[in-house]
N, C-alpha and C positions, 0 to 999 in steps of 0.2 A: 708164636702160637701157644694161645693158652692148652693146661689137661682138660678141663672143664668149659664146652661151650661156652657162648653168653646167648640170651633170649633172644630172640626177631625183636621183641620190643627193644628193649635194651639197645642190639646194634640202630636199630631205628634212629632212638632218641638221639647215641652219639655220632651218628652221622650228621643230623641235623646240624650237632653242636661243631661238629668238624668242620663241614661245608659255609658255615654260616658267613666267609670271606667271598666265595664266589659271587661273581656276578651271576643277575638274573637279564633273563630277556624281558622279562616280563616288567622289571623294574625302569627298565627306559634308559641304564647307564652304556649298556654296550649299541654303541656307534661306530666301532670299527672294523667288526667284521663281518665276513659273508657271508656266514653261517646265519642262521634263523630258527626260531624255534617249529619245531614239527606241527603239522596237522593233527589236532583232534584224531583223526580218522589214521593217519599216521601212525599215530602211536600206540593207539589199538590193534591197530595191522601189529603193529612189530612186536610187543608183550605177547599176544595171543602164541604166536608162530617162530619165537625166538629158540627155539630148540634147531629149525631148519638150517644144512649145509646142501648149499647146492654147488659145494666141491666134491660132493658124491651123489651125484644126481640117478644110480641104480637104488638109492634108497629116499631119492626125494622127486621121482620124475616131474612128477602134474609142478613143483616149484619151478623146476626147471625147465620148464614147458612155459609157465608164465614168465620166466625170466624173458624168453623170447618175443611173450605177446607186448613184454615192455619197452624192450628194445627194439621194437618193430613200429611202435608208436611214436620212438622216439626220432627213427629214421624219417617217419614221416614230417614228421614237428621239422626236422632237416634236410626236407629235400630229398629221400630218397625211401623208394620203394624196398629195396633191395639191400638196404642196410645191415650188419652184422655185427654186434659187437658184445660186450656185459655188462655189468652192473658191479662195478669194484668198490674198492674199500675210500676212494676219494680223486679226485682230480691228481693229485700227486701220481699215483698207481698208473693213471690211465695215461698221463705222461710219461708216463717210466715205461709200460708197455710199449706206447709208441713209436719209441723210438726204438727200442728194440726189433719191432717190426719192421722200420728202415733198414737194421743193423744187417738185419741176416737179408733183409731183398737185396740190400748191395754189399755182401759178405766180400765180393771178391773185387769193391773196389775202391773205399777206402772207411773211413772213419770219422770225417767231418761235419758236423751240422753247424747249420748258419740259424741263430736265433736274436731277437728284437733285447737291447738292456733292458728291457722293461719285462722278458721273463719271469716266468716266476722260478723258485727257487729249485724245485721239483727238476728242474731241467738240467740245474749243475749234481741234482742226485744220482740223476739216470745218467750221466755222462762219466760219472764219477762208474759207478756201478757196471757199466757199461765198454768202460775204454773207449769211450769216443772224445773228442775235439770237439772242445764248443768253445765257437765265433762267435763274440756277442758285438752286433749289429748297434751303432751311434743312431738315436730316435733325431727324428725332425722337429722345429717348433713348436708343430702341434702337440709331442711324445708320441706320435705314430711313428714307428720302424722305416728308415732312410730307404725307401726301395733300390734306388738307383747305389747307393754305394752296399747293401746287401747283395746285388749281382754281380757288382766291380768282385767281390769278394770268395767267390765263386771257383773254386779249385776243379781239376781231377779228381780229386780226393773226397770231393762232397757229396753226402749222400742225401740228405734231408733240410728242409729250412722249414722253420716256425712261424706260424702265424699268432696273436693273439685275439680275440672277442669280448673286450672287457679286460686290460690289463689291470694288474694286481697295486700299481700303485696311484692310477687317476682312472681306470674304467673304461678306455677310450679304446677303439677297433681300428687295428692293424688295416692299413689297404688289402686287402686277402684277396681280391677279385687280381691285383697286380702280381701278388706274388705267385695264384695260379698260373696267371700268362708264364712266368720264369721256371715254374715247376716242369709245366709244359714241356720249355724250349728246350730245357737243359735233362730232362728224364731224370728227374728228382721226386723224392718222399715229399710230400706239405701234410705238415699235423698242426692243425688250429685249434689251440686252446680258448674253448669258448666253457670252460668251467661256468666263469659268472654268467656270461652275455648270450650261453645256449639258450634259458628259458626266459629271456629280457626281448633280445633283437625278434625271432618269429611273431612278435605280438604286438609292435609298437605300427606296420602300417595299419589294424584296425582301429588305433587310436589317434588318426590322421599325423601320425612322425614318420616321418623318413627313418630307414634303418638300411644302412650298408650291406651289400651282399658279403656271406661269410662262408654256407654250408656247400653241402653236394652238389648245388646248381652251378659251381662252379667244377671244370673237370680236372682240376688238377688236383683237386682236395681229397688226400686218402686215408684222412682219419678224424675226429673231433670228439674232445674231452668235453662232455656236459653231464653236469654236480645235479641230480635229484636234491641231493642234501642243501641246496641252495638257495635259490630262486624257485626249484624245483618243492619244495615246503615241506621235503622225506627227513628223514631219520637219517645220523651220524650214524656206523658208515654209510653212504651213497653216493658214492661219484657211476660216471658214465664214460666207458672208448666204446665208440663208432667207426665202422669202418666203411668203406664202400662196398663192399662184397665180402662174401662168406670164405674165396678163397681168397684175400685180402687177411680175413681174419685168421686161419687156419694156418699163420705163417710160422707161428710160437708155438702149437702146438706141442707140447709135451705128451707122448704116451705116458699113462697109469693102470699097470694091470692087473691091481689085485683092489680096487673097488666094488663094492657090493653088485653094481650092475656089468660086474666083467673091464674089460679091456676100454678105457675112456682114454681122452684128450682135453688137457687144462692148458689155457691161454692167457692166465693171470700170472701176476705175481706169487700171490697167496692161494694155497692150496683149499683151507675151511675156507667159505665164504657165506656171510651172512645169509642165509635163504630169507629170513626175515625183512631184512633188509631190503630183497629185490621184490617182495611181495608187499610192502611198503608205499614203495617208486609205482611199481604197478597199480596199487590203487587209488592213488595221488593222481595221477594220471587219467587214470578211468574216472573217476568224480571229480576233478575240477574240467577235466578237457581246454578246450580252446578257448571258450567264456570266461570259467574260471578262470584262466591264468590271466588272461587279457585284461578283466579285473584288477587282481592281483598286483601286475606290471601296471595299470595305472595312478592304483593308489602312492603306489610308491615313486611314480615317476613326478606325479604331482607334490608329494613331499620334499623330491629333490629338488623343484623346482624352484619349492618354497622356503628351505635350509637356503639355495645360494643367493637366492633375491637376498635373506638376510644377512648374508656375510657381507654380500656389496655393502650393502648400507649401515653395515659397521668400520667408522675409520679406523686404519692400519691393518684389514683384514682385507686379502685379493682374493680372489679364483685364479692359479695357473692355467687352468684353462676350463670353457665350459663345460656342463656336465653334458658325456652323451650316453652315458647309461645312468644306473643311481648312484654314482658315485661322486662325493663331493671332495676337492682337493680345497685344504683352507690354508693360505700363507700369511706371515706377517711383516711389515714393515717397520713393526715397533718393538716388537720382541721377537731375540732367535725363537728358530722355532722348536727347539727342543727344550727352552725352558715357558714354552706356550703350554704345549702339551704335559712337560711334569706340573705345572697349575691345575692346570683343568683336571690330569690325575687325580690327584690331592683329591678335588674335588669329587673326585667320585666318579670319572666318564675311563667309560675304558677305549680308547682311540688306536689306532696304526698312526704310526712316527714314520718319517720319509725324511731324507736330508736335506729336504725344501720346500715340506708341508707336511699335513696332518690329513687322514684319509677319516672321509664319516660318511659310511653306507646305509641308504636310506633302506634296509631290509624291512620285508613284513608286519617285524614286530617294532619300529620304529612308527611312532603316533606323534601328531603333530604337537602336542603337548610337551613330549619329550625336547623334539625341536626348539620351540620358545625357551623352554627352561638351558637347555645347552648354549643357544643364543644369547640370552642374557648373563649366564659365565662367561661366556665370553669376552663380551663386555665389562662384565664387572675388573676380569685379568687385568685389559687394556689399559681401564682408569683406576687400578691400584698405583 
């Protein structure tokens, strides 16, 4: 730290010159990940009102009053009236929470969660963090979660098994409707991570597609991670846990009693919480609604469409398997694929590496122009 400031201007200019490596969204290179850039109206919300913590909601009530009106919308988007949940700092959190929620409903009877290899990372955090056991479940053909050898696997000891809505490394939806049957039987936690696939799957039957049941219409489901920041078109932080009920949610509970509104209870991770953030999600929500997203999801659904037509019909490039959200997996026959992706680097794309493909998310800010140009790198790689 300098004695002497430096200008607004000044730090301005040299951030400019600092940043100047990053990727933009807006430049068409990032195709790997799930993030997307914010809503106009997004990012207004969150500048305006970025002072707000609604980890002390005796000095931000009406925030936290709409924090409720957003997760009540959100319930609805999944199936349930009666939803409870918040507005965290990301899918990671809201994973971490959840499990936790398992931890202490079956305190006294043991420590094991059964989850799909296609988890995301977030899950060996919370287990780590946690002191639980995590079983990670062998995928099927398709990379959906082995249902039958996930029950085989099945202790005294188990408290929770996972679902996925969009895995993290091809996009694809977990049987959820089976794994509720086993939740069911056996009086087990089911938390489905529908991070990506929360604001994709509700909107795909208006666009005559099939979409697998995932949410609260199933009863074994007693929780679900959906990302505003995502699909959802909000501001970093926003992810989403849902619960089925209020006393569901109320399980983590922590008393705090020297907050401004007297004696509260926090059921996060993190204590500050973006208030901006959930006012954000909230008015994302309230202006695009049902239309908007439905939109949204199919602009992009049609770019996926059109990203894997291309791959086909480039020789030495497969699909492991078809796309059933936006998510494109691309293999090669001609080159490893780890030295696919350091090419296309090089070139400027910023992509997810898998040990048997290259992951490229048709997001929002992904334009079909983008696509054509990534396609023909790809090509050019092939025939160097």
């Amino acid at each position: 730290m300098e004695n002497a400031g430096q200008s607004p201007r000044r730090i301005k200019r040299e951030l400019k010159r600092l940043l100047q490596n990053d990727h933009s969204y807006a430049g068409g290179s990032i195709m790997g990940s799930m993030c997307t850039s914010p809503h106009p109206l997004a990012r207004k919300i969150f500048s305006r009102y970025i002072y707000k913590n609604v980890g002390d909601p005796g000095l931000f009530p009406a925030t936290t009053e709409l924090e409720g009106r957003a997760v009540a919308m959100l319930g609805r988007l999944l199936s349930n009236e009666t939803a409870s949940g918040f507005i965290l700092t990301g899918g990671s959190e809201a994973n971490i929470v959840a499990l936790w929620t398992a931890k202490l409903m079956h305190k006294n009877k043991g420590n094991e969660v059964l989850v799909p290899e296609s988890a995301h990372f977030s899950f060996d955090k919370a287990a780590s963090l946690l002191e639980l056991k995590l079983t990670k479940v062998p995928l099927q053909n398709d990379f959906t979660v082995d249902v039958g050898e996930l029950e085989k696997r099945i202790t005294a000891r188990t408290i929770a098994i996972v679902g996925i809505a969009g895995t993290t490394p091809l996009g694809v939806v977990d049987p959820i409707a089976e794994l509720s049957r086993i939740a069911v039987e056996h009086g087990l936690y089911l938390h489905v991570d529908a991070a990506l696939g929360g604001f994709i799957l509700p909107f795909l039957p208006a666009l005559g597609r099939s979409a697998p049941e995932f949410d609260f219409r199933l009863p074994g489901v007693s929780s679900i991670t959906i990302d505003p920041h995502k699909m959802g078109m909000s501001v970093i932080p926003g992810g989403g846990i849902l619960y089925r009920s209020a006393e569901l949610a109320a399980t983590v509970h922590v008393v705090v009693p020297y907050l401004a509104g007297g004696e509260t209870a926090q059921a996060t991770v993190v204590g500050t919480r973006s208030g901006a953030s959930v006012l954000a999600a909230w008015a994302m929500l309230r202006h695009l609604g049902r239309r908007g997203y439905t939109k949204v999801v199919k602009r992009c659904m049609e770019n996926t469409a059109f990203l894997a037509q291309g791959i086909r019909e480039i020789d030495g490039l497969f699909l492991p398997c078809d796309p059933v959200l936006n998510v494109v997996g691309v293999a090669s026959r001609k080159l490893p694929v780890h030295e696919l992706a350091a090419r296309l680097r090089t070139g400027g794309w910023a992509l997810s590496l898998f040990p048997e493909h290259i992951r490229v998310v048709c997001m929002p800010h992904v334009r079909r122009a983008h696509i054509r140009r990534f396609l023909a790198d790809c090509r050019a790689v092939l025939h160097e």
